[in-house]
N, C-alpha and C positions, 0 to 999 in steps of 0.2 A: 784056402781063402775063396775056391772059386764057388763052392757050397755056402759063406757067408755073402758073395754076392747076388747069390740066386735069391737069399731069402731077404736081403734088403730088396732085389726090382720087385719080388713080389708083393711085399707090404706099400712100397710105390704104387703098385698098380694097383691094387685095392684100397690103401686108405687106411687101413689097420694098422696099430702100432704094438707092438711084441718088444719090451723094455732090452730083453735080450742080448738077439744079435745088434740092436740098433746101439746099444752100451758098448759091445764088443767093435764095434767096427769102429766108435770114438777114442777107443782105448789102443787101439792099432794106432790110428792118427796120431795121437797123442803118443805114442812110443817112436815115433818115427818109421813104423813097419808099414805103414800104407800110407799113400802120396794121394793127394787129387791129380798129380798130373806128371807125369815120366818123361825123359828125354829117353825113344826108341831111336832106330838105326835111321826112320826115315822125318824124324823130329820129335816134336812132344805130343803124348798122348793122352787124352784126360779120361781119368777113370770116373765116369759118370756115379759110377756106385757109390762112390766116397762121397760124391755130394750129399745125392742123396740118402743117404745114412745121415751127415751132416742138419738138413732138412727136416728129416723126421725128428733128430733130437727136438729141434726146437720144439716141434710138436709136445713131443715125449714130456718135456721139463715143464716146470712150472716155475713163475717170478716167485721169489723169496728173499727175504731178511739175509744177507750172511755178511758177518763182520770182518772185518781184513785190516790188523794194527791198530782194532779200536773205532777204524772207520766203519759205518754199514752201508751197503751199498742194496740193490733191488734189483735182482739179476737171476735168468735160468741157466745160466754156465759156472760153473765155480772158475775159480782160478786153477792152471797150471802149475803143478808141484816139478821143480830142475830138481834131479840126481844132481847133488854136488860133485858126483864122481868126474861126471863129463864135464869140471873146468869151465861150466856156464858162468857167468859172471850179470847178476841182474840188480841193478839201480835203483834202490826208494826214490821215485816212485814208478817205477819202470812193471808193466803190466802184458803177460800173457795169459792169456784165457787156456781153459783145457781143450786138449782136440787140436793144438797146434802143435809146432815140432821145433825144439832150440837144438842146433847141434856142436857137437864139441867144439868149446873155445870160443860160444857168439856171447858177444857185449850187448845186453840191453841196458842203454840208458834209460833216463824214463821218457820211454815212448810206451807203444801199443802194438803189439801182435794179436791178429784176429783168429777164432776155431779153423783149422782147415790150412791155415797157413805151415809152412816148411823151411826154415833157415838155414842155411847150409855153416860148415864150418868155419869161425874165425872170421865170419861177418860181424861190422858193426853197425847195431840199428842205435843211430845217434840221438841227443835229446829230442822230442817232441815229433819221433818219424814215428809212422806208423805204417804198420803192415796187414794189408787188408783181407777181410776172411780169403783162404784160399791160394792165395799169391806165392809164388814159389820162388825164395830168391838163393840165388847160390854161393858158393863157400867163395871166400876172400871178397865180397860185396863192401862197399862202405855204401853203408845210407845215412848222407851227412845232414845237421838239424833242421826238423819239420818238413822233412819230406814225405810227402803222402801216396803210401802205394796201395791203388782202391780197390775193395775184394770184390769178387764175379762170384756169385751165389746161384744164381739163378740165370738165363733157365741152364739143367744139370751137365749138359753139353757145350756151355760155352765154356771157352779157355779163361784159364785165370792171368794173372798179372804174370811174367815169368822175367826175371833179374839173372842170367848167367852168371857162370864166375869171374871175379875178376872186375866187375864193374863197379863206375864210381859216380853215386848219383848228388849233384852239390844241392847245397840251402833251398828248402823249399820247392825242389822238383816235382810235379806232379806226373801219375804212372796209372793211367785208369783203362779201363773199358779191354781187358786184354792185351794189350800192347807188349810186345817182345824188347827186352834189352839184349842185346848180343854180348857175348861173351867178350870182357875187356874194355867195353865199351864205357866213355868219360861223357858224362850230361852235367854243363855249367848251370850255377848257379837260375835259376825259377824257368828251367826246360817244363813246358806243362804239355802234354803227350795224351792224345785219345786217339781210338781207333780211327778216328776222318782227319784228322791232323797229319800235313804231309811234310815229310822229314826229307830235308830237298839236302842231298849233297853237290852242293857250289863248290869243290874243290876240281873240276875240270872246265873245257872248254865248255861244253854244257850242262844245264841241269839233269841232274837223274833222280826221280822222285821214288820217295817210299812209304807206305801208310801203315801203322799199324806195327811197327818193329821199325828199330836202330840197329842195321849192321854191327856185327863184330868190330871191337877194337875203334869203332868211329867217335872223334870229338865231337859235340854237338853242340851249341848255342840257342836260346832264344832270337827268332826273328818274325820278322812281319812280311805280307806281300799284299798288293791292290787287287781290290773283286770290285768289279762293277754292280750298282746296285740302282734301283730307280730315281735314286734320291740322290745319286753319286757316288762319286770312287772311297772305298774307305780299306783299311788296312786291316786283314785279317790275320790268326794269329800263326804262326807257323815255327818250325825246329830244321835250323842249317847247320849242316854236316861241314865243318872249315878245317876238319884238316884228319889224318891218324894217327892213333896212336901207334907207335914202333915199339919193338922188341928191345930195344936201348932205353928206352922211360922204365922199362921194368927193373933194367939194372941199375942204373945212374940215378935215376929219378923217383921222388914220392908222387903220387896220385895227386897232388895239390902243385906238385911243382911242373906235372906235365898241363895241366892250365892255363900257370902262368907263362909257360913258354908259349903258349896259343895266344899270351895276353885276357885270358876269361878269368871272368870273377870265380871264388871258392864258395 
């Protein structure tokens, strides 16, 4: 692989496109063989390449006519073909493009998985979520309806969306700009999450702030806090940490009912 990487940076750097390797590296993504972005020893790593491999496709493709159930659509990605083998399970009207990655045992409802994106095992991406180019989310995920997790394309170095295992995102969560979910971690119902958005854990004597990632296993809520502005105090938008989740929720309890123990909406 490391000789298909050489020859995507170099058509990067020049500007030329060779249908080739640039097919071959989408074809990888699309089998699950190459990730845009790995959990190494000292975190996650993003493999720039794969973007841009991803990148040039667009270049590469041209818009076209292609009919899907009679529907035609105006598109340079064809659709995603699942191996039935792998126990995917995918919902008229539930949509992945090619160049993403479903893995064994993921439910897509009808929502949206975008090129570039990686689903790990026995996630369910619920009615009307969508998954954003690139975003990597992991095995045992619920992404519960209309929840929107937003792809990072550009530029080939920034980090994509990353959903650990185990996490439970509720109704309408928004997950943009990079932003880390930790592994385990419960986000109630319309938690909206960007990289300047500070994710304040109020479950001690004092605040402990965090930007850009949700701790492991931490419950989060929707809230507000005052900024002073020229014009007056107005309430900006912010994600409070009220409580953890235990190694007992996993046994005793569904992912919906460790919520309601926190009292938060689903």
């Amino acid at each position: 692989m490391s000789e298909l990487r050489e020859q995507i940076d170099e058509l990067w750097e020049s500007g030329a496109l060779d249908p080739e390797p640039i097919e071959q590296a989408i074809a990888l993504l699309d089998r699950g063989e190459l990730r845009v972005a790995e959990r190494g020893e000292d975190g996650w790593v993003v493999n720039e390449w794969a973007k841009k491999a991803i990148l040039l496709y667009f270049r590469l493709r041209k818009v076209e006519p292609m009919d899907v159930g009679g529907i035609e659509y105006l598109d340079k990605i064809p659709l995603k073909r699942v191996d039935p083998a792998l126990g995917v399970r995918v919902v008229p009207p539930g949509v992945a493009r090619y160049g993403s990655f479903l893995s064994e045992g993921v439910v897509l409802m009808p929502g949206y998985v975008n090129i570039g994106a990686w689903v790990g095992p026995r996630t369910m991406v619920d009615t009307w979520a969508t998954v954003g180019s690139c975003a990597q989310i992991g095995a045992d995920v619920h992404l519960a309806g209309g929840v929107g997790i937003g792809g990072v394309l550009e530029p080939p170095q920034a980090a994509p969306v990353i959903v650990e295992d185990g996490a439970f995102l509720g109704s309408r969560c928004i997950v943009t700009e990079g932003v880390r979910i930790g592994e385990g971690a419960v986000l109630s119902a319309n938690v909206s999450l960007t990289a300047s958005v500070p994710v304040i854990d109020v479950t001690g004597a004092k605040p402990v702030e965090y930007r850009g990632e949700v701790p492991p296993r931490a419950v989060v809520v929707p809230g507000t806090r005052p900024k002073d502005f020229p014009a007056g105090t107005y309430q900006l938008s912010c994600a409070l940490i009220v409580g953890w989740r235990e190694e007992s929720h996993d046994l005793r309890l569904s992912l919906n009912d460790v919520l309601r123990e926190f009292e938060l909406a689903v």
